[in-house]
C-alpha positions in Angstrom: 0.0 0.0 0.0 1.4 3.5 -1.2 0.6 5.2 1.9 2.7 8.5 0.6 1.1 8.4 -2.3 -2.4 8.3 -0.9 -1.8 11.4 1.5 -0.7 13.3 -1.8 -3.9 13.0 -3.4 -6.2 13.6 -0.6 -4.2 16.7 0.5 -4.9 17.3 -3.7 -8.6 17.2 -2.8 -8.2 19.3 0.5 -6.7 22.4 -1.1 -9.5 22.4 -4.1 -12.2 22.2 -1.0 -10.6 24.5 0.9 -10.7 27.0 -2.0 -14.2 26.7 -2.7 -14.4 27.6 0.9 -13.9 31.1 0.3 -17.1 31.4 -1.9 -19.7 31.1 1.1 -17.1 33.8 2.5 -18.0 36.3 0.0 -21.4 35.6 0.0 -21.5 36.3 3.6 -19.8 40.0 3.0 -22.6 40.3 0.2 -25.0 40.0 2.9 -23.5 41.5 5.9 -22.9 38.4 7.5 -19.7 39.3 9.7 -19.7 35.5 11.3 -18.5 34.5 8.2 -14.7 35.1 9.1 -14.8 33.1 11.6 -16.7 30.5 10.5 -15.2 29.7 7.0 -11.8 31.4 7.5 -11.0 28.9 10.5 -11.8 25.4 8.4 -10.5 27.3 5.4 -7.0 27.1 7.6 -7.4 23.6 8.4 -8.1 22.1 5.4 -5.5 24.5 3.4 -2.7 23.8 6.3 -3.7 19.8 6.2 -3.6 20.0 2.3 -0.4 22.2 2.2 1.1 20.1 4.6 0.3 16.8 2.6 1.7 17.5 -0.7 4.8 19.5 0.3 6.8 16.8 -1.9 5.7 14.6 -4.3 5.8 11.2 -3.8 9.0 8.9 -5.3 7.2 6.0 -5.8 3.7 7.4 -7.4 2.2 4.2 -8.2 -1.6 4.0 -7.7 -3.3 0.3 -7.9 -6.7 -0.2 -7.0 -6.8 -0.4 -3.7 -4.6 2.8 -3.1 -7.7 4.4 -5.4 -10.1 3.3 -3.4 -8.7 4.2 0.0 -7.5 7.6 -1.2 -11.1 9.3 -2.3 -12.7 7.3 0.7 -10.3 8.5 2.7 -10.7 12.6 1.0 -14.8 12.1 1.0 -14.5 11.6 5.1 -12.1 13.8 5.7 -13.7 16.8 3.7 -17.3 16.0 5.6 -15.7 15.9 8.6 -14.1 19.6 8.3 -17.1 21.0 5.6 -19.4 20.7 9.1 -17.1 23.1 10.7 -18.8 26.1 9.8 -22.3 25.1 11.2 -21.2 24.4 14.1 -18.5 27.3 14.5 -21.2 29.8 13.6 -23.9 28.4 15.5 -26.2 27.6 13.1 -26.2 23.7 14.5 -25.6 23.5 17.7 -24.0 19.8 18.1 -21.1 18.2 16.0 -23.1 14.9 14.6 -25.9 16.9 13.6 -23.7 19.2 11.4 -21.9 16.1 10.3 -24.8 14.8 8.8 -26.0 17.7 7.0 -22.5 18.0 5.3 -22.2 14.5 4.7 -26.2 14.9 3.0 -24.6 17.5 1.0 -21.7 15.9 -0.5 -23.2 13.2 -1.1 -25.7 14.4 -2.8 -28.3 13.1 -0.4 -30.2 15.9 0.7 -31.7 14.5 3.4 -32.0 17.2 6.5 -31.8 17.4 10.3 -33.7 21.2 10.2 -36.8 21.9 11.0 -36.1 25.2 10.2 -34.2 25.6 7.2 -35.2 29.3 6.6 -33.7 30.5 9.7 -30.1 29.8 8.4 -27.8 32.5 7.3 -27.3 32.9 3.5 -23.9 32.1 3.7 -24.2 28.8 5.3 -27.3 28.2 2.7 -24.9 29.0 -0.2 -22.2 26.8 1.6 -24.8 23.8 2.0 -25.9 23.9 -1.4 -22.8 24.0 -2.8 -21.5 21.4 -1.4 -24.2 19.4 -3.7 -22.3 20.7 -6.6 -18.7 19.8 -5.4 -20.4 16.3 -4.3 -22.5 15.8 -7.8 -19.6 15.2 -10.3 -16.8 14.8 -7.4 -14.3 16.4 -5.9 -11.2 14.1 -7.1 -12.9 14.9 -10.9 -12.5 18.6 -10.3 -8.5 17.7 -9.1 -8.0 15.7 -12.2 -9.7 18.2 -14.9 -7.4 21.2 -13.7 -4.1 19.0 -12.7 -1.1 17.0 -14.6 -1.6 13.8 -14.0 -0.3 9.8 -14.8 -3.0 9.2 -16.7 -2.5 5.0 -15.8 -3.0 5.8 -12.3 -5.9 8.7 -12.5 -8.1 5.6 -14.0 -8.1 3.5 -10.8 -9.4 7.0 -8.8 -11.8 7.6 -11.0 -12.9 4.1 -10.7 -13.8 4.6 -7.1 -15.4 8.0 -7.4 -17.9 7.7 -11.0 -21.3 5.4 -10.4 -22.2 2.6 -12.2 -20.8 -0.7 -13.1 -18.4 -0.1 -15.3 -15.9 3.2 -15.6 -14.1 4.2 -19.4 -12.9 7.3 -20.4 -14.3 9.5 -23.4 -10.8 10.6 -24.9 -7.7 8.6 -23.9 -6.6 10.8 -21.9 -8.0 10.8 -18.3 -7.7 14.5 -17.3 -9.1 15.6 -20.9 -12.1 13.0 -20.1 -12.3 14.9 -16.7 -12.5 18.3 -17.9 -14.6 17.1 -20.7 -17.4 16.0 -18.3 -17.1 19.4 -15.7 -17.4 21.5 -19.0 -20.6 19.8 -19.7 -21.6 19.8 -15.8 -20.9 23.8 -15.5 -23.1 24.2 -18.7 -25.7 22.6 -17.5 -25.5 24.5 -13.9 -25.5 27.9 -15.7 -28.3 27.4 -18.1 -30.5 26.1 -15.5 -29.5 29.2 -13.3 -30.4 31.4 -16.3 -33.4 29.6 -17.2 -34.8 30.0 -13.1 -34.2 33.6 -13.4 -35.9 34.2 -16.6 -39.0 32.9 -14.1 -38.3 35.3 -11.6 -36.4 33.3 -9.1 -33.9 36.1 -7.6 -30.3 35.4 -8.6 -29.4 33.7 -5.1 -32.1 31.7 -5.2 -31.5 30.5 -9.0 -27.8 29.7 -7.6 -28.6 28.1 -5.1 -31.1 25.8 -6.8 -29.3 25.5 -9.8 -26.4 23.9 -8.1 -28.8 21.6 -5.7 -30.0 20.2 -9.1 -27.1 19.0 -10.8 -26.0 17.2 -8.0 -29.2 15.8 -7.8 -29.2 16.5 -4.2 -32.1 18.5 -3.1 -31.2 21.0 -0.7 -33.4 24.1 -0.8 -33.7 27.1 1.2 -36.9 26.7 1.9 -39.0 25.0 4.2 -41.6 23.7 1.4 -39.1 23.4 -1.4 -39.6 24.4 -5.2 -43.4 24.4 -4.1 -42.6 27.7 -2.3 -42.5 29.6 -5.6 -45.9 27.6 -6.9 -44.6 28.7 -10.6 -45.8 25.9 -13.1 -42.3 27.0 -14.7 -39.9 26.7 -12.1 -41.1 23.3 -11.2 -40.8 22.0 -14.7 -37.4 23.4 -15.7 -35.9 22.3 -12.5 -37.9 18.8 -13.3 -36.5 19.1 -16.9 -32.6 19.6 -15.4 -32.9 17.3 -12.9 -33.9 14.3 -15.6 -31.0 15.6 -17.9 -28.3 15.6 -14.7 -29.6 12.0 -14.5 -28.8 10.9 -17.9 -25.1 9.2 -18.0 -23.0 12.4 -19.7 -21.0 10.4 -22.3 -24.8 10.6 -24.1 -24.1 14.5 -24.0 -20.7 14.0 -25.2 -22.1 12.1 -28.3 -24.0 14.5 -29.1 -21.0 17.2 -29.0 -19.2 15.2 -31.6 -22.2 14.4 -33.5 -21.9 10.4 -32.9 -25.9 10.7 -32.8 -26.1 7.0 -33.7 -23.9 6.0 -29.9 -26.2 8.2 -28.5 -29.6 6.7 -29.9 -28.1 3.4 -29.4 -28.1 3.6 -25.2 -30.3 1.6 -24.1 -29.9 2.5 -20.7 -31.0 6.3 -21.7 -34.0 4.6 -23.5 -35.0 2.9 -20.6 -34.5 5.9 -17.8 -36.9 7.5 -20.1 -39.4 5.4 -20.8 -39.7 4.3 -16.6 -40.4 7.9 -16.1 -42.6 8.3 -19.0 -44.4 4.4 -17.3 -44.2 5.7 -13.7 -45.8 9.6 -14.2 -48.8 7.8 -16.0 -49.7 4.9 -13.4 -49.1 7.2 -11.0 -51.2 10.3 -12.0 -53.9 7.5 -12.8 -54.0 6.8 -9.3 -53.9 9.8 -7.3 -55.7 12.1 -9.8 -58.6 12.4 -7.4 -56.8 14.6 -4.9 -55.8 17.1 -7.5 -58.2 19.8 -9.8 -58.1 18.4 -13.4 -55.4 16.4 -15.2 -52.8 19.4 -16.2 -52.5 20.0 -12.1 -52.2 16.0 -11.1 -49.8 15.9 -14.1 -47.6 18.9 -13.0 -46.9 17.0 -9.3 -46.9 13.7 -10.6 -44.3 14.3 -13.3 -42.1 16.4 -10.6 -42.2 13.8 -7.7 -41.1 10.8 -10.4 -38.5 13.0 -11.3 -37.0 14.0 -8.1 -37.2 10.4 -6.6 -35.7 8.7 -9.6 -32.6 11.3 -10.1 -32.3 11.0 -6.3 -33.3 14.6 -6.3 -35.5 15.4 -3.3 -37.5 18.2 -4.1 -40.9 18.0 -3.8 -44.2 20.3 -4.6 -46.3 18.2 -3.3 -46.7 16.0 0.3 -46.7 12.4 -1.2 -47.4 11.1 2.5 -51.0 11.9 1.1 -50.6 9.7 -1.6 -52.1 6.2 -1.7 -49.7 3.3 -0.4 -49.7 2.2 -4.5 -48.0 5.5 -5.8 -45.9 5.1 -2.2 -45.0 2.0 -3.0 -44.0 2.7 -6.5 -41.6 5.7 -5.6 -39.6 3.1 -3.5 -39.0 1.2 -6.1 -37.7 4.1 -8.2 -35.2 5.1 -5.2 -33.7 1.8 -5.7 -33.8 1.8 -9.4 -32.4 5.2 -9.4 -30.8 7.2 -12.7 -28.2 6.4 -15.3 -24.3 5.5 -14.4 -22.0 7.9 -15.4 -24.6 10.8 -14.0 -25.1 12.8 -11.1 -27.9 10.8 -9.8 -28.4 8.2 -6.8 -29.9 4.5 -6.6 -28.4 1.1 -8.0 -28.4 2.8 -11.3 -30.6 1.8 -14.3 -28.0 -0.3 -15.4 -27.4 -2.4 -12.9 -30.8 -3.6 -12.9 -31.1 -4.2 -16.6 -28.5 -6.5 -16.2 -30.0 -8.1 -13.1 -33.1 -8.7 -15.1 -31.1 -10.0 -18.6 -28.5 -11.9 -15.9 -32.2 -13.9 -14.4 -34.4 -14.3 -17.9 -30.8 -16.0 -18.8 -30.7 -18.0 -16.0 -35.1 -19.4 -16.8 -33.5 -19.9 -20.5 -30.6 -22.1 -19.2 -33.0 -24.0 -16.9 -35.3 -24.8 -19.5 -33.4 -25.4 -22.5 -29.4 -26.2 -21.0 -28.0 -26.4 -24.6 -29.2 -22.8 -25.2 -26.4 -20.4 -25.9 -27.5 -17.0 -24.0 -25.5 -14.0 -23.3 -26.6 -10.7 -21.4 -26.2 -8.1 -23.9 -26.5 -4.1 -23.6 -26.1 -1.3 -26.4 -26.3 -4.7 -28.4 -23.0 -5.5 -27.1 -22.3 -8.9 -24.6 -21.4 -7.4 -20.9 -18.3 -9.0 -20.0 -18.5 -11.7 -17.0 -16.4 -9.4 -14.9 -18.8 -6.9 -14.7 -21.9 -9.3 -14.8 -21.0 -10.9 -11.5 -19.4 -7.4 -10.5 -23.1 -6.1 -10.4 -24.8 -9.5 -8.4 -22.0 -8.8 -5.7 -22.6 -5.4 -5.6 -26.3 -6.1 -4.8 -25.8 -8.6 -2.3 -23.5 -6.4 -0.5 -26.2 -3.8 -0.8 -28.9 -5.7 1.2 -26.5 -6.8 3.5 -25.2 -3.6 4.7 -28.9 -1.9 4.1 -30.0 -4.9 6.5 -27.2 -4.1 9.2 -28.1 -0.3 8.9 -31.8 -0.9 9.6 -31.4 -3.1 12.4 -29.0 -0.3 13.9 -31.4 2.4 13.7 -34.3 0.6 15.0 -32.1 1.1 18.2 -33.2 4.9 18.2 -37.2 3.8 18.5 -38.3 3.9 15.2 -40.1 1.7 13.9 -39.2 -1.1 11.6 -40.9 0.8 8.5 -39.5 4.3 9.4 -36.1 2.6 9.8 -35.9 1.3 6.7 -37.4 4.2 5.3 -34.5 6.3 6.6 -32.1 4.0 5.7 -32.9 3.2 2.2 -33.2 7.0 1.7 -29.9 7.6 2.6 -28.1 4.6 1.2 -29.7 5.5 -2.3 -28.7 9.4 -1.8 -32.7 10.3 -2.6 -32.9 12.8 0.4 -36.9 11.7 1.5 -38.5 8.5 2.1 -41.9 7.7 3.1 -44.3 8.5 6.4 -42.9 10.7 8.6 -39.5 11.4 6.9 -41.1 12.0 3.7 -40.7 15.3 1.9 -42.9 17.1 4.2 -40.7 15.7 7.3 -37.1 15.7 8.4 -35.1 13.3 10.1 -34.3 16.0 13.0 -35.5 12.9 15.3 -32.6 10.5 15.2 -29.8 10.5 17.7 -26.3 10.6 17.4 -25.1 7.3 16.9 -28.4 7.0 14.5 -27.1 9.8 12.5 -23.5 8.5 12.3 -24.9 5.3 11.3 -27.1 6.9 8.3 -23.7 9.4 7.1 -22.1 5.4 6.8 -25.1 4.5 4.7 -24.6 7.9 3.0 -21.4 7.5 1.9 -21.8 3.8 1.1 -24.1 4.9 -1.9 -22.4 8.3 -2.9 -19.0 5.7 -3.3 -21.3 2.8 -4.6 -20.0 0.7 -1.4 -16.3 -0.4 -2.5 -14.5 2.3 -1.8 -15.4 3.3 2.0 -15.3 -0.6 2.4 -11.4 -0.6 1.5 -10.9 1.7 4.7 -11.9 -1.4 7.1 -10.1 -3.8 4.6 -6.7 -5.4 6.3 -3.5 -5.0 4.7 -0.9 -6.9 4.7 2.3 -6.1 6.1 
């Protein structure tokens, strides 16, 4: 294990967070806010003098296997939560250290589940600060170090490995860093348009920001109490639901399109199927809960918005869908575990992961029945290597074992066995709301502190898609 090596890239990581800690600074001079010296300026010297102190010289031996990938953005995605909750805590805005850690954790994780009641009371620069960090967490931190640094582009691979979702990792161009910078170009378009788009609506320019950067990292932070239903603008819902859909889609499909491969693009099946189970999903469910809504365009507008935001792992919400009949309940469940596309900004197992799950069984019924038969499990037309077949059933078994171990833990704060597993499977699959009383007309200000240490685990499981954080507790050999 290259333990030199590993410091240098997380003290990498440090210094780009630490940076961006100087934004929710200058938005607290916009507004007046004199705490914000203290409050940013003190984990802005941490994490710059940790950073500083990491890479001072550069590793002789710079090798970087799997495992040392793995350990090193594990390692950087703790370490940043742990100092990014700094700042609600320093300036008061949370009172107590595990609460703060699990709204920073939410954040870069891209969860957007909450532990305030009352989100409106915050300061704006510790609203800017919590938002953002659903950008830095959306496309990754380690991304952000790889589009703007020189880099061995054999060992940048095995990082990126351990911080991109889905089953299988590639690069666009053959470089690495030109792949990174590739995908953040497309990610900081996206952000700006949306932010333009929200303020042609008349969402004011902090609030368009704000939102802007909640949505593509699918996370759902707002900075208000009742959401995107605060501004009750037909508009606003539907270009954030539009955004949210497109931060969803796996970004090599936008990269296609950039160089004109239409035919690539056309030919992703995943895409075609995160599509058409939103397209499925808004119509059964407005079917069954169009009688608590006036006419079909209104039970349309929620319906399509909720799908949206549970399927990109989003949690906004415009409506309470603790209202809604256990069916349509039921159903969004099973969209936070089917989640968006790999290779996106969005949370759940991935569309692509279950496609193969269900090509991997109907393989298995054509085996059973006719043995001789030669059957492969094929996507984009293309035969999915073994590797990567029995990659994805490991990954899900390890899913449902840890989701198991997680509920079982909670229940230990007094919930009950379906709130546990409500707030557990909410967190593992980054969605940010579950169902009952921690849906998105609740919070989950109710757990205690080793509850809420337990969910930022279950948090970070799904952000890293389990491997990763895993590694930390793995032995090594001496």
């Amino acid at each position: 294990m290259n333990y030199r090596m590993i410091s240098y890239v997380m003290g990498q990581i440090l210094k780009v967070v630490g940076l961006f800690m100087l934004l929710p600074i200058i938005v607290g001079f916009i507004y007046g806010e004199k705490h914000v010296i203290a409050s940013f300026g003190i984990p802005f010297l941490i994490t710059m003098a940790i950073g500083f102190g990491f890479t001072l010289s550069k590793p002789k031996n710079n090798a970087v296997y799997s495992m040392e990938g793995f350990v090193s953005v594990a390692a950087s995605w703790v370490t940043m939560s742990c100092i990014g909750a700094l700042p609600f805590v320093i300036s008061g805005e949370i009172k107590d250290y595990p609460s703060a850690l699990f709204e920073t954790v939410s954040g870069f994780t891209t969860t957007g589940a909450t532990i305030l009641s009352d989100v409106e009371a915050m300061t704006k620069s510790c609203l800017f600060w919590r938002a953002f960090t659903h950008w830095l967490g959306g496309m990754g931190v380690l991304m952000f170090v790889l589009a703007i640094m020189s880099s061995n582009d054999s060992r940048t691979m095995h990082m990126m490995r351990a911080e991109c979702a889905g089953p299988k990792v590639g690069r666009l161009v053959s470089k690495s860093r030109f792949s990174a910078r590739i995908l953040y170009g497309i990610y900081i378009t996206l952000t700006v348009s949306e932010a333009i788009l929200l303020m042609l609506g008349g969402m004011p320019l902090y609030d368009a920001v704000i939102h802007a950067c909640s949505s593509a990292g699918t996370g759902g932070f707002s900075i208000w109490g009742d959401s995107i239903g605060h501004y009750n603008s037909v508009y606003i819902e539907m270009v954030v639901a539009t955004f949210i859909i497109l931060f969803g889609v796996n970004f090599n499909l936008y990269y296609y399109l950039l160089i004109k491969k239409f035919s690539l693009a056309y030919k992703n099946e995943e895409v075609r199927t995160y599509f058409g189970v939103i397209i499925a999903a808004t119509t059964i469910i407005a079917i069954n809960v169009h009688k608590l809504y006036d006419g079909v365009g209104d039970t349309l507008r929620h319906t399509f918005f909720m799908v949206a935001s549970t399927i990109t792992s989003a949690g906004f919400s415009t409506t309470d869908t603790a209202k809604w009949p256990v069916f349509s309940q039921t159903l969004l469940l099973m969209l936070m575990f089917v989640g968006s596309c790999a290779g996106s900004t969005g949370g759940g197992m991935k569309v692509s992961r279950i496609m193969i799950l269900i090509k991997t069984g109907i393989k298995e019924l054509k085996y059973i029945t006719n043995p001789r038969a030669v059957a492969t499990v094929k996507m984009d037309g293309k035969p999915v290597e073994k590797d990567v077949v029995r990659g994805v059933s490991n990954y899900l078994i390890l899913f449902i074992m840890l989701m198991c171990i997680s509920v079982l833990l909670v229940t230990l704060n007094g919930f009950t066995i379906e709130e546990s597993t409500s707030a557990v499977i909410t967190c593992m699959n980054n969605i940010g709301f579950g169902v009952g009383r921690f849906g998105p007309a609740g919070n989950l200000s109710g757990l205690n502190a080793f509850s809420k240490v337990v969910l930022c685990f279950d948090m970070l499981l799904g952000r890293l898609e389990i491997y990763p954080l895993i590694m930390l507790f793995v032995p090594r050999k001496r």
